[in-house]
C-alpha positions in Angstrom: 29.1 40.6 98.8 30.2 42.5 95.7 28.3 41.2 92.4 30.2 39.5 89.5 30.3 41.5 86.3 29.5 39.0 83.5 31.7 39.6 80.6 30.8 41.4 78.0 31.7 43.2 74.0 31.7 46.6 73.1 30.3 47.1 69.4 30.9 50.9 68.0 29.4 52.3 65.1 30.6 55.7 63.6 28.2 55.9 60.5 30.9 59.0 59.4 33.5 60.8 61.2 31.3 63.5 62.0 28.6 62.1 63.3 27.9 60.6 66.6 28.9 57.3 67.4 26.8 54.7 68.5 27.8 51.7 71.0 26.0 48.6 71.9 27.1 46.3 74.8 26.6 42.6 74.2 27.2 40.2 76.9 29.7 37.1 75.8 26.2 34.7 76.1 24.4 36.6 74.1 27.2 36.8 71.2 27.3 33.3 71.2 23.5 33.0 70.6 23.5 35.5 68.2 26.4 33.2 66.3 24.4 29.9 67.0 21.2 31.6 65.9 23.4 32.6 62.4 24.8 29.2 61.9 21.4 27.3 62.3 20.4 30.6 59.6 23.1 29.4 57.3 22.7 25.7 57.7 18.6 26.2 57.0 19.4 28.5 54.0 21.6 26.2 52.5 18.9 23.2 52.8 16.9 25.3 51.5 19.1 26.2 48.6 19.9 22.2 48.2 16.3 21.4 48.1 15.3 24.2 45.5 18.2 23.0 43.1 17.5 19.2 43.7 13.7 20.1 42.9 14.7 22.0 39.9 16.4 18.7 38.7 13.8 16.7 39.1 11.7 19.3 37.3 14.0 19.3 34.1 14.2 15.4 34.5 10.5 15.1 34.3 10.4 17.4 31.6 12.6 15.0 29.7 10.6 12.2 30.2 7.4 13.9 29.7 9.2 14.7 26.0 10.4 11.4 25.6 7.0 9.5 26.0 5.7 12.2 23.9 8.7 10.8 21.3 7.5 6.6 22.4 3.9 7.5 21.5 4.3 9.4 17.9 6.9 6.5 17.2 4.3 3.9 18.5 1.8 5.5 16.3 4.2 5.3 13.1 4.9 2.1 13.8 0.9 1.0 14.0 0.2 2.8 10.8 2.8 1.1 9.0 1.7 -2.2 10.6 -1.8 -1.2 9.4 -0.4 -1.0 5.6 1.0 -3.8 5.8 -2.2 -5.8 6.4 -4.2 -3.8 3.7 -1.2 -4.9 1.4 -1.3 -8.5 2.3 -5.5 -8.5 1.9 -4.5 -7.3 -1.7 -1.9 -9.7 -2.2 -4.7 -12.3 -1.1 -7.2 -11.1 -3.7 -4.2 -10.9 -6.8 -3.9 -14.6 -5.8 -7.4 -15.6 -5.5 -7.6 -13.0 -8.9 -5.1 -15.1 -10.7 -6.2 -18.8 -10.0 -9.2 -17.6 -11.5 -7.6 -16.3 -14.6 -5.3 -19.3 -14.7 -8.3 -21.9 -14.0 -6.3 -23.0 -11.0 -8.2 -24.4 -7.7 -8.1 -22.9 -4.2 -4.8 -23.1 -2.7 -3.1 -25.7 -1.0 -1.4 -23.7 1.4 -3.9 -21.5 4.1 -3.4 -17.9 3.6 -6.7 -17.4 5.7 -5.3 -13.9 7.5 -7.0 -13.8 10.7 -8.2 -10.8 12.3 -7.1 -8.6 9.4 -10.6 -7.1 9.9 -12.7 -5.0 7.1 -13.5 -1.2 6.8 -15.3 -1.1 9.9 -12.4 -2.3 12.3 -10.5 0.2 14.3 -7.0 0.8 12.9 -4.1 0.8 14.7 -4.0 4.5 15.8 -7.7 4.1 16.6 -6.5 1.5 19.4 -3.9 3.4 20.2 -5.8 6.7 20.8 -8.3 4.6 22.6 -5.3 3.1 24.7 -3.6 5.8 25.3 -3.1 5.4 28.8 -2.0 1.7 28.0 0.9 1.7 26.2 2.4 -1.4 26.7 -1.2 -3.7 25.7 -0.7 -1.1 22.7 2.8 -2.4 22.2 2.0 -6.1 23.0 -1.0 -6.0 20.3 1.6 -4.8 18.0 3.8 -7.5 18.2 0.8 -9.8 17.8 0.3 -8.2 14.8 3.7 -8.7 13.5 3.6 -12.0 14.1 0.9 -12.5 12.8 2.2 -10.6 9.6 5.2 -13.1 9.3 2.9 -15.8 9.6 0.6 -14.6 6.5 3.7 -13.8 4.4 5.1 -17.0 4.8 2.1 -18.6 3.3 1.0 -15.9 0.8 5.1 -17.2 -0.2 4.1 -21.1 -0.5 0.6 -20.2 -2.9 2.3 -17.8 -5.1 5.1 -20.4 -5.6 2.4 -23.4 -6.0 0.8 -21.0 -8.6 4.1 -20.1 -10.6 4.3 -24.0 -10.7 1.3 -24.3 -12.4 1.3 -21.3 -14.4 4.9 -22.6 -15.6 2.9 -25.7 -16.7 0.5 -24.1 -18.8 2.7 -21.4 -19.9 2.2 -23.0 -23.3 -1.6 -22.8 -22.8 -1.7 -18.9 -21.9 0.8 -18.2 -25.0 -1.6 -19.5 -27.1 -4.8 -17.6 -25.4 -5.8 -14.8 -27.3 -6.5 -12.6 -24.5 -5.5 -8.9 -25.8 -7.0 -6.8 -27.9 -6.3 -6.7 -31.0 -6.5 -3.0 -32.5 -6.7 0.2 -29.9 -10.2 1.7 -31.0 -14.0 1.7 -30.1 -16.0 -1.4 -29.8 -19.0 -0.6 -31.8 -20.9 -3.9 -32.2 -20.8 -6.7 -29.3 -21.1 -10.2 -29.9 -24.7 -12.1 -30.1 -28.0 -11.5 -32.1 -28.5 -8.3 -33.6 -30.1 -6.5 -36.9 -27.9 -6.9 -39.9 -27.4 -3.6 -41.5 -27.2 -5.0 -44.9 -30.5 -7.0 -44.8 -32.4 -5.8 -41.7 -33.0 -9.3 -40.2 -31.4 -10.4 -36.6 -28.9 -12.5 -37.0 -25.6 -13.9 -34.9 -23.3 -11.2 -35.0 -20.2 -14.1 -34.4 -17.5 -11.2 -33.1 -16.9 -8.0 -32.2 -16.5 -4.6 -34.0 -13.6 -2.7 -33.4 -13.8 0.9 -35.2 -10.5 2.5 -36.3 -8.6 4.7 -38.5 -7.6 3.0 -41.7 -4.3 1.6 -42.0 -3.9 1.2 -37.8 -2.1 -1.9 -37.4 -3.5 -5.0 -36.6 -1.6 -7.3 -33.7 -1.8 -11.0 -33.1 -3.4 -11.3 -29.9 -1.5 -15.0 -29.1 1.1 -17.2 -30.5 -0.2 -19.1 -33.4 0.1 -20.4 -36.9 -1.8 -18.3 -40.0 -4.1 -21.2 -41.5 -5.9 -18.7 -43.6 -5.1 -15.8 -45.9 -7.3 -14.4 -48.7 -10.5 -12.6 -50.0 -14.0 -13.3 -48.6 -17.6 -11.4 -50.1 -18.7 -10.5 -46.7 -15.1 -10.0 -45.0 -13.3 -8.7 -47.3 -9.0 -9.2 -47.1 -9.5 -12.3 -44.0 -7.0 -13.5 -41.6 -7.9 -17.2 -39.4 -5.0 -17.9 -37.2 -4.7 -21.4 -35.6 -3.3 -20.9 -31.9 -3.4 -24.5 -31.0 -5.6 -26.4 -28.1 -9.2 -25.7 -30.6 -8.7 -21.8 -30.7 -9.0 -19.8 -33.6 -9.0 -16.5 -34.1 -10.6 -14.2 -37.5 -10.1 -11.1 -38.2 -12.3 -9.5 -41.4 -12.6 -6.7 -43.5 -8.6 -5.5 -43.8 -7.3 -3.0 -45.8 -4.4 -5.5 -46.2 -2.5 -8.2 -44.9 1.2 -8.5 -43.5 1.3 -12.2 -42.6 1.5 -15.6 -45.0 -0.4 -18.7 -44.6 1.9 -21.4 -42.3 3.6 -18.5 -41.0 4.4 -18.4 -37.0 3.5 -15.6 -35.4 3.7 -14.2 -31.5 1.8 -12.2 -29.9 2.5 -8.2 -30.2 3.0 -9.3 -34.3 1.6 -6.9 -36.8 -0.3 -9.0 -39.0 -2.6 -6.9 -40.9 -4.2 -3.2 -41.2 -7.7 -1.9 -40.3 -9.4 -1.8 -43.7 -13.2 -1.5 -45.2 -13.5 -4.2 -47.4 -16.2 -6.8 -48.1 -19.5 -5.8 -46.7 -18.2 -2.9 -44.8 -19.9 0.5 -43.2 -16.7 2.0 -42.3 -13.2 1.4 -41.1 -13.1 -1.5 -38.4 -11.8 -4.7 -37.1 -14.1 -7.9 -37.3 -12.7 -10.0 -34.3 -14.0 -13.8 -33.6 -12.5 -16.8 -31.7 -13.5 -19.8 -32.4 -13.1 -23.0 -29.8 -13.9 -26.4 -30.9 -14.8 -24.3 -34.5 -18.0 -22.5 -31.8 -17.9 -19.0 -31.5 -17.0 -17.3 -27.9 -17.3 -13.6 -27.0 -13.9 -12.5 -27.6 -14.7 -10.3 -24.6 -14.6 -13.1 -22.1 -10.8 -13.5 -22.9 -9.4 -9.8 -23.2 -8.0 -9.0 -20.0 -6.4 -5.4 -21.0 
């Protein structure tokens, strides 16, 4: 029985037309394994192609978020620190109040501007948490909006005592008007107030005032509102000034050069109302400076507060 020839392709190659050609015999089956083989080739190459590009994505995506969390924390951070001065600003805002209702004689406040968890110098800052939290963002973030609301909370009632203490300060506006509580000549104190030896007669004695050296002729201000009760020439303070603020103060002011106010004449405070002098018993150029309240003399320093 005669054997059945399978069919089959003739491939020639003639590398150039003087060379010797080559020929290869490839059976139809085998060509079409050859092409399947190719296409699977193809098909795996372009998965492979897919998957490289995809991963690349995801790569450059990552990237991005890697650069945006790096963006949330710096801005996390920003926002803690100025959280963090806000506090400080508020504990100062609590000690001008607590400052001021001493100055004005007021009591404790009505209102409670007790700031809870404001912490001192030992307590971690904000960016201390957060460098400690780092890998805990959002208990970072939820602490900061404790803290906020915690900061509403204070402002609200650092609000209420500063307006209860304008409300009394508006009271006793007249009272502080008449306080001498400037100084009254820029220069050096050179004698305080209390016993100390005389330098005319060498025996201790109650030095009533303060000394305030200057140059001659440097004005002289009125350190409150008042009324000038007394004008003239004394032995031991030479040209004299007494002013009559009202509510048992009285100031005196000695040894002037000379004088630029009138008895029963007004006067504010900031008014010039006389020049540094050396009269009456005098070693040198300076101001003399008493108050008086309820006619006993005070320490004119307990009342400056410039």
């Amino acid at each position: 029985m005669e054997k059945k020839h399978e069919e089959s392709y003739t491939i020639m190659v003639l590398p150039n037309p003087a060379s010797k050609t080559y020929r290869f015999c490839v059976t139809k089956k085998t060509l079409k394994r050859i092409i399947g083989i190719s296409s699977c080739g193809v098909l795996l190459l372009l998965f492979f192609l897919f998957q490289y590009f995809y991963l690349i994505g995801e790569t450059w995506e990552l990237n991005s978020l890697q650069k945006e969390a790096v963006s949330q924390k710096l801005q996390i951070q920003m926002f803690s620190s100025r959280i963090d001065d806000l506090k400080k600003q508020m504990i100062r805002l609590k000690e001008l109040d607590a400052k001021l209702r001493v100055i004005a004689d007021v009591g404790p406040s009505k209102v409670n501007t007790e700031f809870l968890g404001m912490g001192g110098a030992e307590a971690a800052s904000p960016i201390e948490n957060l460098i400690e939290n780092k890998e805990n963002p959002t208990g970072m973030v939820k602490k900061m909006e404790q803290d906020i609301s915690l900061l509403q909370t204070a402002s609200v009632q650092q609000e209420a005592s500063f307006q209860e203490l304008r409300d009394v300060m508006k009271e006793h506006q007249s009272v502080w008007t008449s306080t001498p509580s400037v100084w009254p000549v820029r220069g050096w104190l050179t004698s305080g107030f209390g016993n100390r030896v005389s330098p005319f007669t060498g025996m201790v004695s109650l030095h009533k005032g303060i000394d305030i050296a200057a140059k001659s002729e440097t004005p002289i201000t009125a350190p409150a509102s008042g009324i000038v009760r007394y004008e003239g020439y004394d032995s031991g303070f030479g040209r004299e000034i007494r002013i009559d603020h009202g509510y048992g103060m009285e100031t005196v002011y000695g040894h002037l050069a000379k004088s630029a106010v009138k008895v029963g004449q007004r006067v504010k405070r900031g008014d010039v109302i006389g020049y540094v002098g050396s009269t009456g018993l005098s070693t040198g150029p300076h101001l003399h400076y008493e108050i008086h309240v309820n006619s006993v003399p005070i320490n004119p320093l307990k009342y400056i507060i410039n």
